[in-house]
C-alpha positions as CSV (number, residue, x, y, z in Angstrom):
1,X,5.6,16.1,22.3
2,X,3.2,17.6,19.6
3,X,2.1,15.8,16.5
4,X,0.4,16.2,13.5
5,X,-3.1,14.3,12.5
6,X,-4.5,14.4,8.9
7,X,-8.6,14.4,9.8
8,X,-10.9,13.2,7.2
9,X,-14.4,13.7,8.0
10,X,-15.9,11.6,5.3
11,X,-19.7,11.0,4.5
12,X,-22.5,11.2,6.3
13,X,-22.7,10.8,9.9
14,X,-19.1,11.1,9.5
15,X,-18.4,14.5,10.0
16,X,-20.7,14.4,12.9
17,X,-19.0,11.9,14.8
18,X,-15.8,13.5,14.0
19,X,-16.6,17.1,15.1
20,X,-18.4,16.3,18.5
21,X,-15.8,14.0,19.1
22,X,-12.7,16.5,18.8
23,X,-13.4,18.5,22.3
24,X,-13.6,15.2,23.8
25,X,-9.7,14.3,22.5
26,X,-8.3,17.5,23.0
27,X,-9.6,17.5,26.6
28,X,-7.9,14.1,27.6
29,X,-4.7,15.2,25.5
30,X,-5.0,18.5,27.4
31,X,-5.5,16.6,30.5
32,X,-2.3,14.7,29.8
33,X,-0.2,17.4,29.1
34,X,0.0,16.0,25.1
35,X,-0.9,18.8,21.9
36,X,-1.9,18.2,18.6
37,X,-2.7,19.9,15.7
38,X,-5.0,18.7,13.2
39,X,-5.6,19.2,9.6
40,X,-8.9,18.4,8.0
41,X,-9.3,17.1,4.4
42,X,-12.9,17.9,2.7
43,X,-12.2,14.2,1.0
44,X,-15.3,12.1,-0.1
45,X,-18.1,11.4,-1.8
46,X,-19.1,15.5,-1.9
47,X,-16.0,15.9,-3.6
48,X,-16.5,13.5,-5.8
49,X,-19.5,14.5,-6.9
50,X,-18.2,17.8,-8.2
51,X,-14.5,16.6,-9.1
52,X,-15.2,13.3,-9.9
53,X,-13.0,12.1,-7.6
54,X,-12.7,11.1,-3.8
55,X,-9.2,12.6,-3.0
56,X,-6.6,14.4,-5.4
57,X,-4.3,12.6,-6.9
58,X,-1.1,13.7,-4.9
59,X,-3.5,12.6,-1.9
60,X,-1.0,9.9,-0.6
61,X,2.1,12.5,-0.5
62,X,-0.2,15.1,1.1
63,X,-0.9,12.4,3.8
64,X,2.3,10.8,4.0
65,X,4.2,13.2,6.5
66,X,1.3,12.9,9.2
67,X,1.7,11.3,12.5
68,X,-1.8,9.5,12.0
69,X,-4.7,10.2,9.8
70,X,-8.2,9.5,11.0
71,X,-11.0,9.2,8.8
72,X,-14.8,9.4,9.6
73,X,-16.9,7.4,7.6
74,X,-16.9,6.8,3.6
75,X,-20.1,5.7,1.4
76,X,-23.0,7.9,-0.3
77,X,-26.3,6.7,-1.8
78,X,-25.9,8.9,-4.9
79,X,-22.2,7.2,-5.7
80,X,-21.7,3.2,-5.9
81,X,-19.8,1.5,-2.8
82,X,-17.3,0.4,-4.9
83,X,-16.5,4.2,-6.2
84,X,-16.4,5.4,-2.9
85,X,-14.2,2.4,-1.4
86,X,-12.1,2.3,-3.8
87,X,-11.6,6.1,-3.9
88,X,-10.3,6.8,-0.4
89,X,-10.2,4.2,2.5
90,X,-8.4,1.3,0.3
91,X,-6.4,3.7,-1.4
92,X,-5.0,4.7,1.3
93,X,-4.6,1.4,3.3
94,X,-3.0,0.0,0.4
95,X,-0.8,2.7,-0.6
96,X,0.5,3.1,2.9
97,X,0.8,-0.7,3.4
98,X,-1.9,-0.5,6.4
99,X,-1.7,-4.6,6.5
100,X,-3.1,-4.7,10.1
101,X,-6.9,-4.2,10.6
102,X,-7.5,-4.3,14.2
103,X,-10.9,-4.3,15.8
104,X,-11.6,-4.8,19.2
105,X,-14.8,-6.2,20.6
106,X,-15.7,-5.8,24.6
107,X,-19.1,-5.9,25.9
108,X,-18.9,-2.9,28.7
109,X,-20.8,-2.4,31.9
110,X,-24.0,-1.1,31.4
111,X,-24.4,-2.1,27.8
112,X,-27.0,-4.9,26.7
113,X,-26.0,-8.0,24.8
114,X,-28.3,-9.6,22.5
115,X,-27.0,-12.8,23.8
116,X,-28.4,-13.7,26.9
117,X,-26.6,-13.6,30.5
118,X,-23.5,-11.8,29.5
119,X,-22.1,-9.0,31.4
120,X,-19.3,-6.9,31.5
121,X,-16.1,-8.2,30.4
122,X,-17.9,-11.2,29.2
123,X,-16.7,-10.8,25.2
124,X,-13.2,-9.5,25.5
125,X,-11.7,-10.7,22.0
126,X,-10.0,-8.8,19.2
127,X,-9.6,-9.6,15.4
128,X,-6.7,-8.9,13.5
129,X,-8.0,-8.5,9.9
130,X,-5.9,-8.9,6.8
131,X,-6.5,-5.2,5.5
132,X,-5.0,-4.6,1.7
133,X,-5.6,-7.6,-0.3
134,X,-7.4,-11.0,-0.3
135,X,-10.9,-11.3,-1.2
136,X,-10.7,-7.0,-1.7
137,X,-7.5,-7.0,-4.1
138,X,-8.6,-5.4,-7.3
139,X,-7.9,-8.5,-9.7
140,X,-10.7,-9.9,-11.9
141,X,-12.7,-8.0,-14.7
142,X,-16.0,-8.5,-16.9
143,X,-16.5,-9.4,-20.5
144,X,-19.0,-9.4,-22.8
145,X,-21.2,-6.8,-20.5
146,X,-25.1,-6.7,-21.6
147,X,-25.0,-10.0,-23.3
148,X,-25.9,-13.6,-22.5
149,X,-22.2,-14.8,-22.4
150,X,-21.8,-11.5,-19.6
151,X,-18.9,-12.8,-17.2
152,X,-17.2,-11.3,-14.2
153,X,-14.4,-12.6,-12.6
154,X,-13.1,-11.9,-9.2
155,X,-10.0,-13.3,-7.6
156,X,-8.9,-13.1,-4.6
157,X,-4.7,-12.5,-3.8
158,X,-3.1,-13.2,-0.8
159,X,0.8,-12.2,-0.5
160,X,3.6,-13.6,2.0
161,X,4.1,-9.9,3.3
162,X,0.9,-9.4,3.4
163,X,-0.6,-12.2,4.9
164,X,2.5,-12.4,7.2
165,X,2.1,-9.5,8.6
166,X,-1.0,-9.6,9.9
167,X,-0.8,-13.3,11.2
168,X,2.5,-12.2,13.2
169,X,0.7,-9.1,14.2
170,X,-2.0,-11.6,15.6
171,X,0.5,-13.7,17.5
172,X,2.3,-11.4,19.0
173,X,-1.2,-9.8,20.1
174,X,-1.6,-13.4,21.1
175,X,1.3,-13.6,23.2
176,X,0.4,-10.5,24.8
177,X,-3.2,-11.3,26.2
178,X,-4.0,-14.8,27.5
179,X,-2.0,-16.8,25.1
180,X,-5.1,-17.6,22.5
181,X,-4.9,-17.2,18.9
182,X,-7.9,-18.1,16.3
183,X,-7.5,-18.5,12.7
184,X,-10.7,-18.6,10.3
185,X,-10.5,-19.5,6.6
186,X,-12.7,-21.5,4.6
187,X,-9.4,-23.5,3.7
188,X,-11.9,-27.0,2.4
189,X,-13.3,-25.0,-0.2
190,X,-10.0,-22.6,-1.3
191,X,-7.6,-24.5,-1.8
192,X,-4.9,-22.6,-3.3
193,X,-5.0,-19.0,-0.9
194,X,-6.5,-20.0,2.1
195,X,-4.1,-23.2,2.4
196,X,-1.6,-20.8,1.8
197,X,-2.9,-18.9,4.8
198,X,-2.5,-22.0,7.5
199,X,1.0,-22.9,5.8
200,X,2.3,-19.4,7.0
201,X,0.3,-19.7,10.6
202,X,2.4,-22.8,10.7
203,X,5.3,-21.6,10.2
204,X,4.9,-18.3,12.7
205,X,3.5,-20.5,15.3
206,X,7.0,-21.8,15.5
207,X,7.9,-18.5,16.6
208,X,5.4,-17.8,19.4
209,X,5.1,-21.6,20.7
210,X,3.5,-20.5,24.1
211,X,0.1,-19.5,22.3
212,X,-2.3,-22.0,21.6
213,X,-4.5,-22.0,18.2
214,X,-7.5,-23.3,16.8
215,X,-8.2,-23.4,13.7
216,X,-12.2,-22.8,12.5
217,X,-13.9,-22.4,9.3
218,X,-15.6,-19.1,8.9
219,X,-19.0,-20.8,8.5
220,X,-18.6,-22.4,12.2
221,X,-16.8,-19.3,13.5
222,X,-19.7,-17.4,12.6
223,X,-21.8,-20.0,14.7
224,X,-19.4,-20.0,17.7
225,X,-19.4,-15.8,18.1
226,X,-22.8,-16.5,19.3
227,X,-22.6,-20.1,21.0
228,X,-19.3,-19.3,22.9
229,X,-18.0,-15.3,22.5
230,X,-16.4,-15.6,25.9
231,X,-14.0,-18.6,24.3
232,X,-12.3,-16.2,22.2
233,X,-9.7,-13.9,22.9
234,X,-7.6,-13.2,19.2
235,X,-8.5,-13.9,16.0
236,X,-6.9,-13.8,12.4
237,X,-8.9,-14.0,9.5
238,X,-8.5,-12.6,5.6
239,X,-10.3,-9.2,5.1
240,X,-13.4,-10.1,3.5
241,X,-14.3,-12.8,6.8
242,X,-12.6,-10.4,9.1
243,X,-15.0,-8.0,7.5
244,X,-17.8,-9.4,8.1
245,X,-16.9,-10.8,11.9
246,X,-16.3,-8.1,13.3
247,X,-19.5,-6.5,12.4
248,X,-20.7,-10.0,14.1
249,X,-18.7,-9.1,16.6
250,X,-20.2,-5.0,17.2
251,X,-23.5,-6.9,17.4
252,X,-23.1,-8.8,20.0
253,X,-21.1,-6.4,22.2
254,X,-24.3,-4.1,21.7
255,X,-23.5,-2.2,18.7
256,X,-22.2,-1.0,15.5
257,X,-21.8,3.0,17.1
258,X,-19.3,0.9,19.8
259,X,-16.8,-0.2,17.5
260,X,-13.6,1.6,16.7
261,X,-11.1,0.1,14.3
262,X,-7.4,0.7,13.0
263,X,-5.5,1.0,9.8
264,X,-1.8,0.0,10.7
265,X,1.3,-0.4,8.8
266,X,3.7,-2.7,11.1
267,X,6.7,-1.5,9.7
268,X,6.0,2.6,10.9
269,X,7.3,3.8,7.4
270,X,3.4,5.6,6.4
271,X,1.0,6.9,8.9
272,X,-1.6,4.2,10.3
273,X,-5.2,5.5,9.9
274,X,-8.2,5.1,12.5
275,X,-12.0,5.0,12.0
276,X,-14.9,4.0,13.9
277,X,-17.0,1.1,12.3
278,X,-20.1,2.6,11.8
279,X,-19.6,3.5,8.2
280,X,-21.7,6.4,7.0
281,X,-25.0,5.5,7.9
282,X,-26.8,8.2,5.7
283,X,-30.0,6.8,6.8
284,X,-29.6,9.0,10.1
285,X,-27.7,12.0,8.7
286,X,-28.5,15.2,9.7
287,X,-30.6,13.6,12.8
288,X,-27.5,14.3,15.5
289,X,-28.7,10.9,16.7
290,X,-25.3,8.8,15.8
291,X,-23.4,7.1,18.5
292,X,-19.6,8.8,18.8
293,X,-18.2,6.4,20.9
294,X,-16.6,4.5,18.6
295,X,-15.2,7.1,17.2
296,X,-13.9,7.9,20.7
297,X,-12.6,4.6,20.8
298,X,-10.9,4.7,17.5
299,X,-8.9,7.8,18.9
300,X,-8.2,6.1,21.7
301,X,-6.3,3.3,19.8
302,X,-4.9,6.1,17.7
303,X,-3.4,7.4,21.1
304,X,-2.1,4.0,21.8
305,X,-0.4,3.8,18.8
306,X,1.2,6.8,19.4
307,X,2.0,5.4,22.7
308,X,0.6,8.0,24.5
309,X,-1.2,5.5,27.1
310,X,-2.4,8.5,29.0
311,X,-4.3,9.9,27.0
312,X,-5.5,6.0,25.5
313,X,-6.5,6.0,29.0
314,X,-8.3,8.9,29.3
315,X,-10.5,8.4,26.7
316,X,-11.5,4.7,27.6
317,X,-12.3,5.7,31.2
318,X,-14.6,8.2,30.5
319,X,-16.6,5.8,28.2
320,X,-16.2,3.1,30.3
321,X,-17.5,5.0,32.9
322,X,-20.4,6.9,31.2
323,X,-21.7,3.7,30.0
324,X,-21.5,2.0,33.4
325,X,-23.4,5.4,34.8
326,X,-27.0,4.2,34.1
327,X,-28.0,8.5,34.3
328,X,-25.6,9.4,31.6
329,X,-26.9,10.3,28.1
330,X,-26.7,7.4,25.5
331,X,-28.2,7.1,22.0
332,X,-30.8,5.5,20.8
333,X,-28.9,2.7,19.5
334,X,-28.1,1.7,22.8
335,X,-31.4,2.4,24.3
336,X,-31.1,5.7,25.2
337,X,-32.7,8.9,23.7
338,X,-30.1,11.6,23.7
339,X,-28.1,13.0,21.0
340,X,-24.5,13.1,19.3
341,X,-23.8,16.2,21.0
342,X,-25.3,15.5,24.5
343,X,-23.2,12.2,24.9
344,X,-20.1,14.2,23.4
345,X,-20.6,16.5,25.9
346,X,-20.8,14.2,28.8
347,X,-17.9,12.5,28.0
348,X,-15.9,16.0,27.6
349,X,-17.0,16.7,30.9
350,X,-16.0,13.4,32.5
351,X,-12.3,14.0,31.7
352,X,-12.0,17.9,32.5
């Protein structure tokens, strides 16, 4: 079967994740007997900068008829985070309905922990993050801007679908692994939308009674990724505390340039996107020091997706095994001293 990917390089370090990444996919999807073609969007802050805005305004039908889209990075120094936010990566997650967030968190062999005597396998947990509204729905406004009496308000919505979705994404995740489900709000001081959240993780539970759940404010959760990671297995949160967990979470698994992520709509009507963590990181552009395994990693959950497991497969084995090698070339941010390219490479290699 051949299919048809939608690439957006992005910002920054973006596009140089994306491009040494690409041999390494087309060598496990050649390895597996799978072809692809992909199309590549010059969508971002660059473009804004001369257009004024991040993608053209028919952007969502251009995309729309792609098997997946997978974007880079987005953010620029010279344009504010909500421009560039706004712009590209929410509108397309909310256009296409990309409810479900996932980001995995595993702690490999050969990689270090800031937290002290775990190993391999250790942290094993994944968070299902609400991904189009919540604390991140556009719905608030300012008055009276420049004045004393200046006010800005900010609300945060949360929708059956919505919140639905991802919490029976979660479950059934849940159900799936070892039976563990996690829900973080901050439910004693919202009231109205996060009590709303555990009313509808009631009422799913009903559906999945053979998974367990705890419920934790994100205040202790936050404690708890570094007092007991190994406790956890799935986790639901809105998107502003899924957000910021699973940063949390790339920290403690030994970093940020490990953590690939996914866009999903559950109902398969729009593409799903993909996209390592990272963000753009234009403090190391032009360096060819960023990490591109979790941009490897975000193509592998693209594969599996796809339901391609093979080529899933591929890709995880070869980083699995290049991080367990301890004479393989890693970046700096995992305490090596080679380059984008040179770990690229390796992992190319690995799988031809």
């Amino acid at each position: 079967m051949s299919y048809e990917i939608a690439v957006i390089p992005g910002d920054g370090i973006g596009t140089e994740v994306v491009e040494c990444s690409m041999p390494v996919v087309e060598a496990a999807a050649n390895a597996c007997g799978v072809s692809f073609e992909t199309t590549l969007y010059d969508w971002g802050s660059e473009r804004y900068l001369e257009k004024g805005m991040m993608m053209p305004d028919d952007g969502l039908d251009e995309l729309r008829e792609y098997d997946a889209i997978f974007l880079g990075a987005v953010g620029h120094p010279d344009v504010p985070d909500h421009v560039t936010l706004r712009g590209l990566r929410l509108e397309i997650t909310k256009g296409f309905k990309q409810h479900v967030c996932k980001r995995p968190t595993y702690l490999f062999e050969g990689v270090t922990s800031p937290l002290r005597n775990y190993a391999d396998g250790d942290i094993d947990f994944v968070v299902y993050r609400q991904n189009t509204e919540g604390e991140y729905a556009d719905v608030g406004g300012r008055e009276y801007q420049g004045f004393e009496n200046e006010v800005a308000i900010q609300s945060a919505l949360y929708t059956r679908e919505g919140t639905e979705s991802i919490v029976r994404a979660a479950f059934a995740a849940a159900a799936e692994r070892e039976g563990r489900l996690t829900s973080i709000t901050k439910s004693n001081a919202q009231a109205h939308g996060m009590v709303f959240w555990d009313d509808i993780v009631t009422e799913v539970h009903r559906d999945y009674p053979e998974v367990d759940v705890e419920r934790l404010l994100v205040d202790a959760a936050s404690m708890d990724f570094v007092r007991r990671p190994e406790e956890f297995d799935v986790i639901v949160a809105s998107n502003l505390f899924g957000d910021i967990l699973t940063d949390l979470g790339a920290g403690i698994s030994g970093s940020m340039g490990l953590a690939p992520s996914t866009n999903i709509d559950p109902t398969g009507e729009y593409p799903s996107m993909f996209e390592p963590v990272h963000g753009s990181a234009f403090d190391i552009m032009g360096e060819g020091i960023a990490n591109p395994i979790g941009t490897v990693l975000s193509w592998e959950l693209l594969w599996d997706h796809l339901d391609e497991q093979a080529v899933a497969r591929a890709l995880r084995t070869a980083v699995a095994n290049q991080l367990a090698d301890t004479s393989a070339p890693r970046t700096l941010d995992i305490g090596g001293d080679s380059g984008t390219e040179q770990v690229a490479n390796d992992l190319r290699a690995r799988i031809e």
